[in-house]
N, C-alpha and C positions, 0 to 999 in steps of 0.2 A: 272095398266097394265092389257090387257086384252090378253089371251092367249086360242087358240081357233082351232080346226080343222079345215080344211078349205075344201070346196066342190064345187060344180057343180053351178056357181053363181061367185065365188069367182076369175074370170081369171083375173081379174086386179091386182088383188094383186100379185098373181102368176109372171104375168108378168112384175110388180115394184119392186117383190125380185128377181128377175132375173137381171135386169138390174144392181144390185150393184154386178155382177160379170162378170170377162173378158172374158168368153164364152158366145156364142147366145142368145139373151134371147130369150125367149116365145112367140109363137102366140100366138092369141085368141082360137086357133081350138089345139096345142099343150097344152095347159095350162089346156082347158076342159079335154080331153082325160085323161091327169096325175088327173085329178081331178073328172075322174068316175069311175076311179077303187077302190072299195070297198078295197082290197087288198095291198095299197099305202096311205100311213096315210102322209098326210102334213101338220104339224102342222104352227102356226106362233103364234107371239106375237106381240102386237099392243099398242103404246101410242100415248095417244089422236087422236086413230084411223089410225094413223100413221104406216104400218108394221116395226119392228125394229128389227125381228128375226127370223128365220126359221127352222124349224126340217122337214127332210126326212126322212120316214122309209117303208122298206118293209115287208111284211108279208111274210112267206114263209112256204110254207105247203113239213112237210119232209117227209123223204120215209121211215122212223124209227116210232114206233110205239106213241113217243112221243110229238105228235101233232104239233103245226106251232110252228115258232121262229120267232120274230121280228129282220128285220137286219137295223140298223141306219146308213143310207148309209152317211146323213150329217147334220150339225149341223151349223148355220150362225147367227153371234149376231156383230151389228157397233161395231166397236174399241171402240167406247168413253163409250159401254155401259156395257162392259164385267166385269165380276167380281161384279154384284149388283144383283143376282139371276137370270137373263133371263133365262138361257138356263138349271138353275135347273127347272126352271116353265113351260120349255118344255118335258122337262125329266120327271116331275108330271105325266104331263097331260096322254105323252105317255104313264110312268105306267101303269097310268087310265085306257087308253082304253085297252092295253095289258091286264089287269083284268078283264075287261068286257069281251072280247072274250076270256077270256080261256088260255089267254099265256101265259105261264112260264117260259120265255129266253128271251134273246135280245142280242145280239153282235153287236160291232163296230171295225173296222178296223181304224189303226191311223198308223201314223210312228212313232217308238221309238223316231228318232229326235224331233220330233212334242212335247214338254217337255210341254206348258199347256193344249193342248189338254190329254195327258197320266194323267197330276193334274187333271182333271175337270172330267173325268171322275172315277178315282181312288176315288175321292171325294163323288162320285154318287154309289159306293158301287160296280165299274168294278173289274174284277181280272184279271190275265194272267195267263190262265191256263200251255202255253209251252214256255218255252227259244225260245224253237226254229221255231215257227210257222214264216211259210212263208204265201206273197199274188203276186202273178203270175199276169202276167196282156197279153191279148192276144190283140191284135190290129189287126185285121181282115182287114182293110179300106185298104190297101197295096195290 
C-alpha cells in the first residue's frame, strides 16, 4: 500500500475519490484549486495504484498564541477494506506532516452515534475533552 499526499497533478484521482460518494464529484478546475492550497492536506492511499482511501484535513491558523491546529474534516476507506490499517496509515502520514509544520493538535468532529468512527479514532489516541460539546451547522443556500 502506498499512501501519499496528493497535489497539483493529481486531479484525477481527486476526482475517482469523489465519485465513490453521493454528492457532486469534482472538476478538473475544482479538484486543482482543493489541490493548491498549501493549507488543505489531502492525503489518499493507493493499491496497486488503485486510490482506495482518502483523508481531508485542514490547517487552521488560530487567533490564540498557540500556532495552527489541524481540523480532519474527513476520512473514506471501501467497506471491504476497513479495519486492515488504511486509515491508521493515513493518520501516520498526517502525523507526519503535522510534525513537520510545527503542529501540535488536530481535531475531528464525529457523531456520538457514529460508534466505529468514536473506535477508530479513540484507537488513534483521540479524547473527549466535554460531555457537552456541540457542532451547529448554518446552511446559508436558503
Amino acid at each position: 500500500m502506498d499512501v501519499r499526499r496528493l497535489g497539483v497533478g493529481d486531479e484525477e484521482v481527486v476526482i475517482r475519490l469523489s465519485l465513490d460518494d453521493e454528492r457532486p464529484p469534482h472538476t478538473v478546475e475544482s479538484a486543482r484549486e482543493l489541490l493548491a492550497d498549501d493549507m488543505t492536506h489531502y492525503l489518499a492511499a493507493f493499491e496497486r495504484g488503485e486510490p482506495i482511501a482518502q483523508l481531508l484535513a485542514y490547517e487552521l491558523i488560530r487567533r490564540h498564541g498557540d500556532g495552527r491546529m489541524m481540523f480532519v474534516y474527513e476520512i473514506g476507506v471501501r467497506e471491504e477494506l476497513r479495519r486492515l490499517g488504511v486509515g491508521r496509515a493515513l493518520f501516520d502520514l498526517l502525523r507526519a506532516i503535522c510534525r513537520e509544520r510545527g503542529i501540535r493538535r488536530a481535531f475531528v468532529i464525529t457523531n456520538e452515534s457514529n460508534e466505529p468512527a468514536t473506535a477508530f479514532y479513540a484507537s488513534l489516541g483521540a479524547t473527549r475533552d466535554h460531555d457537552d460539546d456541540v457542532v451547529l451547522d448554518f446552511d446559508w443556500s436558503r
